[in-house]
PDB file as gemmi writes it, atoms N, CA and C in Angstrom:
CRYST1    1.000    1.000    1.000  90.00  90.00  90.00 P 1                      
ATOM      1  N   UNK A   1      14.566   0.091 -11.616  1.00  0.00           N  
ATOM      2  CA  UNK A   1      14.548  -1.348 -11.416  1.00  0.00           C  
ATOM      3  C   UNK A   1      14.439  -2.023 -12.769  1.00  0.00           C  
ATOM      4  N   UNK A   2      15.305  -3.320 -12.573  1.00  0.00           N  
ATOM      5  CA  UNK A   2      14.923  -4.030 -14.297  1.00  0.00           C  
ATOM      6  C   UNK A   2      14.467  -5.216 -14.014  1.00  0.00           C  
ATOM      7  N   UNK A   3      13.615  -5.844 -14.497  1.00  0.00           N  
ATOM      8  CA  UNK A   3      13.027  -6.786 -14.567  1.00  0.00           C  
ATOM      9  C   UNK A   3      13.672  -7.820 -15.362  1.00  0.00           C  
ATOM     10  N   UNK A   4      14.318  -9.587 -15.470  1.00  0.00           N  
ATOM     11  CA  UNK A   4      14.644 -10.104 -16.598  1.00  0.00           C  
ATOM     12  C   UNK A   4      13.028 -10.531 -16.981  1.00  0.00           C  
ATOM     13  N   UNK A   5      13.879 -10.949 -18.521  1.00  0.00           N  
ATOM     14  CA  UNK A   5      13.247 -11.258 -19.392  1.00  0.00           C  
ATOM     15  C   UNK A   5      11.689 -12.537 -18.895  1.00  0.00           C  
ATOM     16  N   UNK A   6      12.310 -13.529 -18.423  1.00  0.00           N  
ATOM     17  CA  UNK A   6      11.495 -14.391 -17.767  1.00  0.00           C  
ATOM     18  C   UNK A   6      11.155 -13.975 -16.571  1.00  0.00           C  
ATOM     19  N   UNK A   7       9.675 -13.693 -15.923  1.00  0.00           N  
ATOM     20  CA  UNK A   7       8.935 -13.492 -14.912  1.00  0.00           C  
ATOM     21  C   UNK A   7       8.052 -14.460 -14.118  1.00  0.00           C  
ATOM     22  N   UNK A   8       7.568 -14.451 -13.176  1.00  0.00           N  
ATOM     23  CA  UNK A   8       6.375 -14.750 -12.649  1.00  0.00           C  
ATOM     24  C   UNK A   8       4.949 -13.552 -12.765  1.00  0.00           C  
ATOM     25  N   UNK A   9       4.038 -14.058 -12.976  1.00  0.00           N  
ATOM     26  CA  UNK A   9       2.870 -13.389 -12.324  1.00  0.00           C  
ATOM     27  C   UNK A   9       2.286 -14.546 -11.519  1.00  0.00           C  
ATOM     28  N   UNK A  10       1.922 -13.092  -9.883  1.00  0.00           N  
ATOM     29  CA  UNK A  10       1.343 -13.964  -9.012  1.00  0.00           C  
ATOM     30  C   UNK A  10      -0.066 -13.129  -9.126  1.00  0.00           C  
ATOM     31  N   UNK A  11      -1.100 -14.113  -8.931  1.00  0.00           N  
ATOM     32  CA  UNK A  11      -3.013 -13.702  -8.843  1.00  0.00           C  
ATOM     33  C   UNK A  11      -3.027 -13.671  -7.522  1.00  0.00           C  
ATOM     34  N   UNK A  12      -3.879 -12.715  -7.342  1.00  0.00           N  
ATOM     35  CA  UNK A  12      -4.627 -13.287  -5.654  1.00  0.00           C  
ATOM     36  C   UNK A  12      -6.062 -12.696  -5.834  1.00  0.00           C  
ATOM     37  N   UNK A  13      -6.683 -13.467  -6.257  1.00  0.00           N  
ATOM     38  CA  UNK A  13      -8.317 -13.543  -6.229  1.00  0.00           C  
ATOM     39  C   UNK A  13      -8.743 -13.767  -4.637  1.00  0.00           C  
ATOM     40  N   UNK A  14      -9.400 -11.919  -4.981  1.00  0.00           N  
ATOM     41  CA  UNK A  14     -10.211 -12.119  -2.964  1.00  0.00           C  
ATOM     42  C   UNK A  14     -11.414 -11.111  -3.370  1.00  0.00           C  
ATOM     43  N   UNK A  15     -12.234 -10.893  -2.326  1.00  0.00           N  
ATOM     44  CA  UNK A  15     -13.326 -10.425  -2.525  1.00  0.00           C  
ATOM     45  C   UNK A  15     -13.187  -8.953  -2.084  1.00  0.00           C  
ATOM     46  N   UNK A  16     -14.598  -8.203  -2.923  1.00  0.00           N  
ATOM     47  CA  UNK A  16     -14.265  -6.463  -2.545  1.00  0.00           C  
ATOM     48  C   UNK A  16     -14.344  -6.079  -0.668  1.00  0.00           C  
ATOM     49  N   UNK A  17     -15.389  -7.276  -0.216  1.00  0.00           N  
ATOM     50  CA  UNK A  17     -15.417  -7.110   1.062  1.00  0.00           C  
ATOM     51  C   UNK A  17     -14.482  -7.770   2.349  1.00  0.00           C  
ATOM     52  N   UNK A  18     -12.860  -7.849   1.798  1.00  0.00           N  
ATOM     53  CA  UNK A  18     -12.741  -9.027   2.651  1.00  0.00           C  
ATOM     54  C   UNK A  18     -11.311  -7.657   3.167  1.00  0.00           C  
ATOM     55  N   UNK A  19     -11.135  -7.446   4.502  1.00  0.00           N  
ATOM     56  CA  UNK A  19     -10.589  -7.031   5.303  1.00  0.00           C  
ATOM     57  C   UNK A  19      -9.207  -7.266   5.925  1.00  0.00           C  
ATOM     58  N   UNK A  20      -8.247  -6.618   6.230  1.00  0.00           N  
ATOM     59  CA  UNK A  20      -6.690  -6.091   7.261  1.00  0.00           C  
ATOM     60  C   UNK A  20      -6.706  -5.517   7.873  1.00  0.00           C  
ATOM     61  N   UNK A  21      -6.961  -5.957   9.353  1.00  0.00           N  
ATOM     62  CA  UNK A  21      -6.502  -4.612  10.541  1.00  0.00           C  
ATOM     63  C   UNK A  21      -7.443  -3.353  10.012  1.00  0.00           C  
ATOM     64  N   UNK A  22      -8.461  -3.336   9.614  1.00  0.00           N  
ATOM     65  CA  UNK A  22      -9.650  -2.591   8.964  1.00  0.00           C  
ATOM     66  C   UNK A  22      -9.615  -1.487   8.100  1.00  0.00           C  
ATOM     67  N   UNK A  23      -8.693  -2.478   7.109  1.00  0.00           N  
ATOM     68  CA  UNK A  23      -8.857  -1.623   5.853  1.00  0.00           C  
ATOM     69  C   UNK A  23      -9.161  -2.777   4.778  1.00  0.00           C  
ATOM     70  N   UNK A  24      -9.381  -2.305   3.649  1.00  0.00           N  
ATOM     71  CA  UNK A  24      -9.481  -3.092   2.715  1.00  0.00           C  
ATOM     72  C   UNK A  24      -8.086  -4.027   1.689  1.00  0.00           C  
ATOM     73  N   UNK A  25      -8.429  -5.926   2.081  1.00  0.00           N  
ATOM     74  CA  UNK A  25      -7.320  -6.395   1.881  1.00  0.00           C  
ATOM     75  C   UNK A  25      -6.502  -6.375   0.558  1.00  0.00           C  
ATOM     76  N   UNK A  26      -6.909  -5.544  -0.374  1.00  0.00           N  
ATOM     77  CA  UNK A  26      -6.440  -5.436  -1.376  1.00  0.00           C  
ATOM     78  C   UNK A  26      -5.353  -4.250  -1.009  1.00  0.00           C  
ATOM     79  N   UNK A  27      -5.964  -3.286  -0.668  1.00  0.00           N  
ATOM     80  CA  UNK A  27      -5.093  -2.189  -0.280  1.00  0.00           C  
ATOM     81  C   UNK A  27      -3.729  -2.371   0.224  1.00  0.00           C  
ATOM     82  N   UNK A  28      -4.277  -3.610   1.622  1.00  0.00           N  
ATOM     83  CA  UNK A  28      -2.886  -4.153   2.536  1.00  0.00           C  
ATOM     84  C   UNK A  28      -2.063  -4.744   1.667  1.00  0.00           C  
ATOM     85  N   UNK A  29      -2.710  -5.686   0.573  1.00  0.00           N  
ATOM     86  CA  UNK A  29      -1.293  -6.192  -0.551  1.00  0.00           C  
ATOM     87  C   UNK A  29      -1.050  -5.279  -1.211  1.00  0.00           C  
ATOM     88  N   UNK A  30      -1.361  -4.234  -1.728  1.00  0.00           N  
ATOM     89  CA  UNK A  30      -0.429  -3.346  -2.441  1.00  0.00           C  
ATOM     90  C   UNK A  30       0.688  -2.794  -1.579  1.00  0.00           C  
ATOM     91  N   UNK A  31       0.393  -2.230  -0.780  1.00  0.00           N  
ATOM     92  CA  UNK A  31       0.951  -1.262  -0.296  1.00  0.00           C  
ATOM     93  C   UNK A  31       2.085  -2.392   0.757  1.00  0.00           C  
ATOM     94  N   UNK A  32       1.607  -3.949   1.174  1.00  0.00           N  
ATOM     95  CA  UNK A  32       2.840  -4.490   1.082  1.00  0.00           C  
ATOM     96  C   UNK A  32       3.952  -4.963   0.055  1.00  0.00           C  
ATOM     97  N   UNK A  33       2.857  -5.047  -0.858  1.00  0.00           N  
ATOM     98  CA  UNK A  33       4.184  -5.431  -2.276  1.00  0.00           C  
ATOM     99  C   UNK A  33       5.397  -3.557  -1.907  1.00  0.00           C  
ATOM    100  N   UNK A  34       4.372  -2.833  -2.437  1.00  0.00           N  
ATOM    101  CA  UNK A  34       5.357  -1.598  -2.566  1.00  0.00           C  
ATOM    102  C   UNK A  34       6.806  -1.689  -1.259  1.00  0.00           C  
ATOM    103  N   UNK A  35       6.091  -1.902  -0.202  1.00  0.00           N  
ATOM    104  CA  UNK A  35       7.022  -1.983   0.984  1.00  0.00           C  
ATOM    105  C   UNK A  35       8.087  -2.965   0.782  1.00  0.00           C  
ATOM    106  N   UNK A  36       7.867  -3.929  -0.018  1.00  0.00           N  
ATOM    107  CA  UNK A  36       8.713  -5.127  -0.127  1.00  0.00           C  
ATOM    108  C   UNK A  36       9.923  -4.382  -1.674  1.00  0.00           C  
ATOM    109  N   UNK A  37       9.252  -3.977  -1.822  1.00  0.00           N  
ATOM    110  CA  UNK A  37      10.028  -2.797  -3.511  1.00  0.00           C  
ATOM    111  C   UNK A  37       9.784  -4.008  -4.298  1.00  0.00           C  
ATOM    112  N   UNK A  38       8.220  -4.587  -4.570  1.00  0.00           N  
ATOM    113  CA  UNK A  38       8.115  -5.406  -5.658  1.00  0.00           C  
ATOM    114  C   UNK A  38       7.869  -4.288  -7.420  1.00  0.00           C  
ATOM    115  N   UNK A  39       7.712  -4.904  -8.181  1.00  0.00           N  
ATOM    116  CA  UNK A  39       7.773  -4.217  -9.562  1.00  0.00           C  
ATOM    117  C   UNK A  39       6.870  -2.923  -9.514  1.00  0.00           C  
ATOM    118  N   UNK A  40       5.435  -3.985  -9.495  1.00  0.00           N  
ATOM    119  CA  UNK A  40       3.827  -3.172  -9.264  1.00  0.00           C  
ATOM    120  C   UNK A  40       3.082  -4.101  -8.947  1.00  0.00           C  
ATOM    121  N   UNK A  41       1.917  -3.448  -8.904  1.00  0.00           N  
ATOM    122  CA  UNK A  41       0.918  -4.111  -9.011  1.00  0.00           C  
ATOM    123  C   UNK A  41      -0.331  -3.301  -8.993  1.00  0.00           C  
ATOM    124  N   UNK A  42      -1.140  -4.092  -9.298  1.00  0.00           N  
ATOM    125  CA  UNK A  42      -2.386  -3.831  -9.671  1.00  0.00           C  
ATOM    126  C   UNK A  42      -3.724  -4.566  -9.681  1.00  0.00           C  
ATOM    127  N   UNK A  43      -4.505  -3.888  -9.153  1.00  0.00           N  
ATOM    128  CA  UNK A  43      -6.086  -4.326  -8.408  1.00  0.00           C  
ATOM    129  C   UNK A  43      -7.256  -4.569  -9.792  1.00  0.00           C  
ATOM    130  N   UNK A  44      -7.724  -5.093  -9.821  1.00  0.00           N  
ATOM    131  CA  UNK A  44      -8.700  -5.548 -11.060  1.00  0.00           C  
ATOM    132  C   UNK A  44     -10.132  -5.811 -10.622  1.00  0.00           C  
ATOM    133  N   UNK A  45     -11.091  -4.838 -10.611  1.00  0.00           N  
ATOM    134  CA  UNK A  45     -12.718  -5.563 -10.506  1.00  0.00           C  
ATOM    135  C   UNK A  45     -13.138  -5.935 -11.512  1.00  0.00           C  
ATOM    136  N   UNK A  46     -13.730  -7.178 -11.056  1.00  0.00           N  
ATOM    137  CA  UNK A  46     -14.693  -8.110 -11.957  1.00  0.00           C  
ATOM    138  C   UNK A  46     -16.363  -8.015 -11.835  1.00  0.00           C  
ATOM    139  N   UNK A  47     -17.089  -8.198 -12.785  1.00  0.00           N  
ATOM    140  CA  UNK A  47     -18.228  -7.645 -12.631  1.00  0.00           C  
ATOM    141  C   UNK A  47     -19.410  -8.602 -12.734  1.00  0.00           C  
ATOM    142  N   UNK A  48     -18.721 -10.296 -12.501  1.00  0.00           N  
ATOM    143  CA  UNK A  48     -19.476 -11.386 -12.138  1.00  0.00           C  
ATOM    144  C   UNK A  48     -18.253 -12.553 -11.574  1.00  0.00           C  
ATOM    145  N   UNK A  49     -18.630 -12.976 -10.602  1.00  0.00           N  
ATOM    146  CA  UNK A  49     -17.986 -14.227 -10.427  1.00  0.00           C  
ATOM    147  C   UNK A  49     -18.633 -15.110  -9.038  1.00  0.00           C  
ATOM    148  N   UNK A  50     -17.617 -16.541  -8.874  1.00  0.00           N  
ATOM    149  CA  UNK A  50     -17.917 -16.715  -7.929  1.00  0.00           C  
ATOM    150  C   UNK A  50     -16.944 -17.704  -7.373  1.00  0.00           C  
ATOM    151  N   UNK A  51     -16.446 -18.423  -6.415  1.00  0.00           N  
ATOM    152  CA  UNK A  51     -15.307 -18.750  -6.133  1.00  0.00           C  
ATOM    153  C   UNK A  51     -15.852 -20.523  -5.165  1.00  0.00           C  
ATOM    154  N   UNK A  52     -14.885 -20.698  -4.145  1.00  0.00           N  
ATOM    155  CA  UNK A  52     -15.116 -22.012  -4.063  1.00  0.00           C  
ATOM    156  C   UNK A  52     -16.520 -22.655  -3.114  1.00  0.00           C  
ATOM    157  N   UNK A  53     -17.052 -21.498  -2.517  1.00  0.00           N  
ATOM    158  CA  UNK A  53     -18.352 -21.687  -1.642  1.00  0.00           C  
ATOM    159  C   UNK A  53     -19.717 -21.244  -2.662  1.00  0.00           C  
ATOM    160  N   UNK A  54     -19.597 -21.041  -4.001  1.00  0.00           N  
ATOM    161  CA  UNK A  54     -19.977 -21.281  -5.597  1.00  0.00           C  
ATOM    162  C   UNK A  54     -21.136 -20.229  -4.945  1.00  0.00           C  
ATOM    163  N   UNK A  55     -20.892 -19.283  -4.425  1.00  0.00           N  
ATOM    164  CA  UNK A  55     -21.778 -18.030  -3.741  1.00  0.00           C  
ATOM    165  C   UNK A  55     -21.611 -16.954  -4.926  1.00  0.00           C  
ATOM    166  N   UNK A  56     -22.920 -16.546  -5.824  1.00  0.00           N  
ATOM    167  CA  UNK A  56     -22.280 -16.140  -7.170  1.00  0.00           C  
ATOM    168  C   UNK A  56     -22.494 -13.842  -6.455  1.00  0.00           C  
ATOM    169  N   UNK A  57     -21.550 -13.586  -6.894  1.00  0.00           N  
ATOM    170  CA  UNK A  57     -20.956 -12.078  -6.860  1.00  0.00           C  
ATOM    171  C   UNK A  57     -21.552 -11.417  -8.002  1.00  0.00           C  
ATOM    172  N   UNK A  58     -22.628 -10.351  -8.553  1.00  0.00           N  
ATOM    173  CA  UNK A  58     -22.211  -9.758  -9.415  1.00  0.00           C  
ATOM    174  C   UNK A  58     -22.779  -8.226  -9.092  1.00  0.00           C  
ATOM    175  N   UNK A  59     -22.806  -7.753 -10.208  1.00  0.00           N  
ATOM    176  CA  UNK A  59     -22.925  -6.016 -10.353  1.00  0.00           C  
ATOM    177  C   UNK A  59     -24.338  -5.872 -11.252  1.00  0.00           C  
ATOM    178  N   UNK A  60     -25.451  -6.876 -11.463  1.00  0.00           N  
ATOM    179  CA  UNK A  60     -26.159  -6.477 -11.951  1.00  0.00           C  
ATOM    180  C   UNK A  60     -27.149  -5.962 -11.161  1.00  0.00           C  
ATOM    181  N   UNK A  61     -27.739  -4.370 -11.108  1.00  0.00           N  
ATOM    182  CA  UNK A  61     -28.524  -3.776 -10.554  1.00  0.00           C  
ATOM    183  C   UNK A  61     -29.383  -4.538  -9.507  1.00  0.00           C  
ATOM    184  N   UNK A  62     -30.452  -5.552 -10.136  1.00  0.00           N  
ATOM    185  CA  UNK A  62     -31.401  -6.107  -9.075  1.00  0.00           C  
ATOM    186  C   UNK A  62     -31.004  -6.761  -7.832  1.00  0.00           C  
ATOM    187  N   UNK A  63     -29.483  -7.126  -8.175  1.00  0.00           N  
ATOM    188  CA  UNK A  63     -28.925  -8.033  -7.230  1.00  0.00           C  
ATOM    189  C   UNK A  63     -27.192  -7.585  -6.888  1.00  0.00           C  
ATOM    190  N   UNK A  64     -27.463  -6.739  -6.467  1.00  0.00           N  
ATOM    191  CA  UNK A  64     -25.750  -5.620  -6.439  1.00  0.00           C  
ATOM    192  C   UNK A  64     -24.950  -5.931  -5.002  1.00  0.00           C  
ATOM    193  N   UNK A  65     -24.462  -6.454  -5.298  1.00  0.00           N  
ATOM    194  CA  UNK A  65     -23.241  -7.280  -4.526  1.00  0.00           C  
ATOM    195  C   UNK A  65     -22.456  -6.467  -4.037  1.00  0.00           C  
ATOM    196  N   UNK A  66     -22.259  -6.303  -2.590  1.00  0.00           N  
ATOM    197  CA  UNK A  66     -21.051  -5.729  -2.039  1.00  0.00           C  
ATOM    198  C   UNK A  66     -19.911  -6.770  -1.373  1.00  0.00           C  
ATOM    199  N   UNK A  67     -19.652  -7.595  -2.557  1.00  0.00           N  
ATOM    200  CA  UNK A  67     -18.330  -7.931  -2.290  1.00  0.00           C  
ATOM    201  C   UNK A  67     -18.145  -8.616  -3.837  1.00  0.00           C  
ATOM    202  N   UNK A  68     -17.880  -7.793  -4.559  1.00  0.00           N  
ATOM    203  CA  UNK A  68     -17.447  -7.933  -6.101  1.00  0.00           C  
ATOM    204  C   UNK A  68     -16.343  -8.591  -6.120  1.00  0.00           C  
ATOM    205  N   UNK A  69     -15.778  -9.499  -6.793  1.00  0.00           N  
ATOM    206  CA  UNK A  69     -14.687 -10.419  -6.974  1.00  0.00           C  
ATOM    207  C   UNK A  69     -13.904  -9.063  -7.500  1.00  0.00           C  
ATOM    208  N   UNK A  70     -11.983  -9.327  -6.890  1.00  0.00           N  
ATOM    209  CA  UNK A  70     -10.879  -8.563  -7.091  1.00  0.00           C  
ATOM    210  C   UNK A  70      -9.521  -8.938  -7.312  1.00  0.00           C  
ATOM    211  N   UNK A  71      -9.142  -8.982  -8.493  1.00  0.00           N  
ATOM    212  CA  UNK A  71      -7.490  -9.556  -8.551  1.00  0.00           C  
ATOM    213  C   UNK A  71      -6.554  -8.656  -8.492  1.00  0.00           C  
ATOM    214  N   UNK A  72      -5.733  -8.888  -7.602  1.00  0.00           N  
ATOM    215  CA  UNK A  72      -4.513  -8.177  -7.183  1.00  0.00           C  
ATOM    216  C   UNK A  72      -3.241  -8.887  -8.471  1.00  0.00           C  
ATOM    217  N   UNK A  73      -2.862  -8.510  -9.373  1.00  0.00           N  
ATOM    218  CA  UNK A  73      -1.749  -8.649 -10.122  1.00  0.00           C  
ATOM    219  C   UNK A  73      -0.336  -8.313 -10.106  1.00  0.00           C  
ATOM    220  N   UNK A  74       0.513  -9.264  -9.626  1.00  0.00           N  
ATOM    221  CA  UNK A  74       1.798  -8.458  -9.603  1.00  0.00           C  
ATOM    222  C   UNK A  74       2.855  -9.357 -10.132  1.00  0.00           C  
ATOM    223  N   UNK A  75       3.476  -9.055 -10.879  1.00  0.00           N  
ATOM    224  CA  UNK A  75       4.169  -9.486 -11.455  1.00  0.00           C  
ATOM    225  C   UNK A  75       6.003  -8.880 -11.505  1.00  0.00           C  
ATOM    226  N   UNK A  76       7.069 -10.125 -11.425  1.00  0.00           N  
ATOM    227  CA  UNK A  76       8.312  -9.624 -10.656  1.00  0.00           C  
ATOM    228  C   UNK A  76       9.152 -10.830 -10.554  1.00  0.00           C  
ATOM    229  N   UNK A  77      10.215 -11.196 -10.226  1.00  0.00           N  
ATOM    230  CA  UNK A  77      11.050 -12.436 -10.225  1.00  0.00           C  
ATOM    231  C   UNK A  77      10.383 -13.199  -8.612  1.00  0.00           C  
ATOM    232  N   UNK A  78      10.632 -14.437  -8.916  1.00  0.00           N  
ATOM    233  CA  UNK A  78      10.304 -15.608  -7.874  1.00  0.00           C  
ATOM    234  C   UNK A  78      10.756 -14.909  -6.930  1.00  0.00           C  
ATOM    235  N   UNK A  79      11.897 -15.161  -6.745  1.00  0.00           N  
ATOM    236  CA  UNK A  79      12.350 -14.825  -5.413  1.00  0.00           C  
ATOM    237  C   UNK A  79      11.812 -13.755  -4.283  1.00  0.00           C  
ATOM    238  N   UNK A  80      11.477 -12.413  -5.856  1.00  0.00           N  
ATOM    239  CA  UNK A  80      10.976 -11.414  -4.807  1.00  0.00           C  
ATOM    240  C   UNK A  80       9.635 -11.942  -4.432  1.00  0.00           C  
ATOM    241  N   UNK A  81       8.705 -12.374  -5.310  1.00  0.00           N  
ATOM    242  CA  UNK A  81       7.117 -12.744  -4.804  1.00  0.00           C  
ATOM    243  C   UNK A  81       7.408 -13.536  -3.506  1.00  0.00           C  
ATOM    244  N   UNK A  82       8.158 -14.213  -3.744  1.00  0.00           N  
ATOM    245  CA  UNK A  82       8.417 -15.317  -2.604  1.00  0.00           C  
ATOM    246  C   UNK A  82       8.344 -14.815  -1.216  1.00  0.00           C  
ATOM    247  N   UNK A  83       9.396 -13.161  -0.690  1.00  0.00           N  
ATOM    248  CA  UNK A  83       8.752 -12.418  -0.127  1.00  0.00           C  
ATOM    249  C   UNK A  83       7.725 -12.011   0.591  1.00  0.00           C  
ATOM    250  N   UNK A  84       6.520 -11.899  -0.358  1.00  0.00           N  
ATOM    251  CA  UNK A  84       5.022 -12.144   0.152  1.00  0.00           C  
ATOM    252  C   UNK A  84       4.629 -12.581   0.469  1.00  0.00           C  
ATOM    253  N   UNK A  85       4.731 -14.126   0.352  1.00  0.00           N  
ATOM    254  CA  UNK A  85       4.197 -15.084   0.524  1.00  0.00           C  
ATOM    255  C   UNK A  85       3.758 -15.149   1.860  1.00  0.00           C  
ATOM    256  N   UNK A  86       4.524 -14.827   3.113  1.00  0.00           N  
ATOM    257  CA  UNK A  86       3.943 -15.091   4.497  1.00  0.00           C  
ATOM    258  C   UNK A  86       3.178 -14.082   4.513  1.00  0.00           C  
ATOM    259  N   UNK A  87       3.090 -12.942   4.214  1.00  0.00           N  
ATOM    260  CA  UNK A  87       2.081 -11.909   4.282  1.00  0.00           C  
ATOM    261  C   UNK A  87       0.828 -12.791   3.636  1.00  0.00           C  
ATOM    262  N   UNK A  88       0.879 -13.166   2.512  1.00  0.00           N  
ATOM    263  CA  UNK A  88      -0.525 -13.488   2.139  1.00  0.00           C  
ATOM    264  C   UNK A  88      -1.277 -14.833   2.283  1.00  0.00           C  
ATOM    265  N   UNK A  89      -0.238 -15.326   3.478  1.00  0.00           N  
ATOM    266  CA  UNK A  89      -0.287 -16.729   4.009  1.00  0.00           C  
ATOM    267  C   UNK A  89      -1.237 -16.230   5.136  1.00  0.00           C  
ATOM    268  N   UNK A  90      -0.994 -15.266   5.515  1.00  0.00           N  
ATOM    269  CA  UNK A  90      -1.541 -14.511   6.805  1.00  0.00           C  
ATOM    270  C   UNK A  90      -3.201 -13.958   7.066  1.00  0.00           C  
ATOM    271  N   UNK A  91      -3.000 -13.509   5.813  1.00  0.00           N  
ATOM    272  CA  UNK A  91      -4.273 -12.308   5.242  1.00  0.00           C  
ATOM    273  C   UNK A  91      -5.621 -12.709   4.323  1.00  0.00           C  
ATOM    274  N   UNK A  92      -4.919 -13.596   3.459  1.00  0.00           N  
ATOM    275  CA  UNK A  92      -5.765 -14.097   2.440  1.00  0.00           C  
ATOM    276  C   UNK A  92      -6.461 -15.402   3.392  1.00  0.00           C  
ATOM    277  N   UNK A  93      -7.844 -14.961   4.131  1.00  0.00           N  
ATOM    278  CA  UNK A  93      -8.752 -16.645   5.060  1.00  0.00           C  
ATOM    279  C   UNK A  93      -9.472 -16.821   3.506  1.00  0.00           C  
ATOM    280  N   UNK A  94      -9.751 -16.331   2.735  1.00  0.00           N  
ATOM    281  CA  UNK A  94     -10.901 -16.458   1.484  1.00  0.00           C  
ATOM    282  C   UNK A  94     -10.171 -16.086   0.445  1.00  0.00           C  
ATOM    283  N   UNK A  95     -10.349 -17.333  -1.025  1.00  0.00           N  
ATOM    284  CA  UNK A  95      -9.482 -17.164  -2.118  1.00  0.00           C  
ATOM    285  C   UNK A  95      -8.772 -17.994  -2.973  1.00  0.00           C  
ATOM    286  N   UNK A  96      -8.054 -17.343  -3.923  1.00  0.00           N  
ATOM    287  CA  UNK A  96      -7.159 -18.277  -4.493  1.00  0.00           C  
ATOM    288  C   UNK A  96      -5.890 -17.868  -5.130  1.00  0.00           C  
ATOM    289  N   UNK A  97      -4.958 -18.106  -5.338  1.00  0.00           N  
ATOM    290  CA  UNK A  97      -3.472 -17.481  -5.501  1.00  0.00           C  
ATOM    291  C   UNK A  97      -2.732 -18.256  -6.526  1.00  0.00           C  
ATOM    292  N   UNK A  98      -2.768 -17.655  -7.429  1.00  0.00           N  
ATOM    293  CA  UNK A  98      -1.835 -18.536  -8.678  1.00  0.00           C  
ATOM    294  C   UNK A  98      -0.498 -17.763  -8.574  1.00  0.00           C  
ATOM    295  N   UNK A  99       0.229 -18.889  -9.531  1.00  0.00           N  
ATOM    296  CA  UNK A  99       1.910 -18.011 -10.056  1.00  0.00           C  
ATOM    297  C   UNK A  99       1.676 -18.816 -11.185  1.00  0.00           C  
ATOM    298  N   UNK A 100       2.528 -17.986 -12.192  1.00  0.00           N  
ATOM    299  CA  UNK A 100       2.378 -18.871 -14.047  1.00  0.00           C  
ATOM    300  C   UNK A 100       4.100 -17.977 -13.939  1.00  0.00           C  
ATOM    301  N   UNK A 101       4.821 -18.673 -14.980  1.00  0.00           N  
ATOM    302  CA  UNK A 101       5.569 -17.392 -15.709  1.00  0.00           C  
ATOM    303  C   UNK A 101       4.980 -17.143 -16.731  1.00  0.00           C  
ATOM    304  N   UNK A 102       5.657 -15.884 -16.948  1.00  0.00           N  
ATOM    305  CA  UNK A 102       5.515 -14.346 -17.918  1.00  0.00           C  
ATOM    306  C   UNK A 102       6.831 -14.183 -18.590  1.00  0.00           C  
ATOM    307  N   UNK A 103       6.279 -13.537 -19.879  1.00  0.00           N  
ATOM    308  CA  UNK A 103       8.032 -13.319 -20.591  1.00  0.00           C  
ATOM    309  C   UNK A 103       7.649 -11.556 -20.582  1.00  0.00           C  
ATOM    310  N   UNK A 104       8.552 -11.113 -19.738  1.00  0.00           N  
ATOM    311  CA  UNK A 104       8.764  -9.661 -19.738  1.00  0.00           C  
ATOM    312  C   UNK A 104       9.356  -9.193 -21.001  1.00  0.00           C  
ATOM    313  N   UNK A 105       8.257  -8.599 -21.785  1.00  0.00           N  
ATOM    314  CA  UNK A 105       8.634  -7.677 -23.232  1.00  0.00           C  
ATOM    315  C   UNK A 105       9.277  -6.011 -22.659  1.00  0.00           C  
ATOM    316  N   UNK A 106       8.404  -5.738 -21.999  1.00  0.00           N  
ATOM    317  CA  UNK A 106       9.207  -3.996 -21.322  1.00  0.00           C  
ATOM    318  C   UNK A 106       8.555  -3.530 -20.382  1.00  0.00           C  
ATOM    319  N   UNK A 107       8.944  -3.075 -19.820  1.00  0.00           N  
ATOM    320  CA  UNK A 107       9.134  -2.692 -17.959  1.00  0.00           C  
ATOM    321  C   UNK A 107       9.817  -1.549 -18.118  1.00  0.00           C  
ATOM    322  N   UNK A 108       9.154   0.086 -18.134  1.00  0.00           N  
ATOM    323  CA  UNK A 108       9.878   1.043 -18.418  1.00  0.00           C  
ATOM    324  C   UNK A 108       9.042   2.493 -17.323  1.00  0.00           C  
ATOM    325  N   UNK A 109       9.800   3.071 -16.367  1.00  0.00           N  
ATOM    326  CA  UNK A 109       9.537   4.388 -15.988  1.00  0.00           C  
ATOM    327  C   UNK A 109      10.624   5.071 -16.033  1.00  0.00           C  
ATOM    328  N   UNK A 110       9.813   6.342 -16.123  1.00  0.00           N  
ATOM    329  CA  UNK A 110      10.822   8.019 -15.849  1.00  0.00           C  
ATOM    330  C   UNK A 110      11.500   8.298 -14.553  1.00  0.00           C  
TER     331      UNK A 110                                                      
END                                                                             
């Protein structure tokens, strides 16, 4: 697959505890991007945050949070993200979802 030069990256900030048909909803967007034959993507824990109900998340021992803030990263042309979109219109009840463009320097597998 080739990627042009100009991209999107789409965010989807959701929490470690937030659920699909009972699995974990990060999982369900990967493995729908893959199904959709988006580029990649990739899951990111954060190890403080807190989002729009300002309910603060973190990983420090005394106060260890089981639902750690998680960004799903994927990055790929509009059109294909566009794709997703009803999936994560669907899935994502808690969150937030950016798109920026990206200038694709290299995009390379074996």
């Amino acid at each position: 697959m080739k990627l042009p030069e100009e991209g999107k990256l789409l965010r989807i900030f959701i929490g470690e505890g937030d659920n699909y048909k009972g699995k974990p909803l990060y999982e369900a967007i990967v493995l729908k991007a893959r199904e959709l034959n988006l580029a990649g993507a990739t899951v990111l824990k954060g190890v403080m945050g807190f989002g729009a109900n300002s309910r603060l998340h973190t990983s420090k021992v005394l106060r260890l949070s089981e639902d750690m803030p998680l960004i799903v990263e994927i990055v790929d042309t509009e059109e294909k993200l566009a794709l997703l979109m009803p999936f994560l219109e669907e899935t994502v009840s808690e969150g937030l979802i950016t798109i920026e463009n990206v200038r694709v320097i290299i995009y390379r597998h074996k």
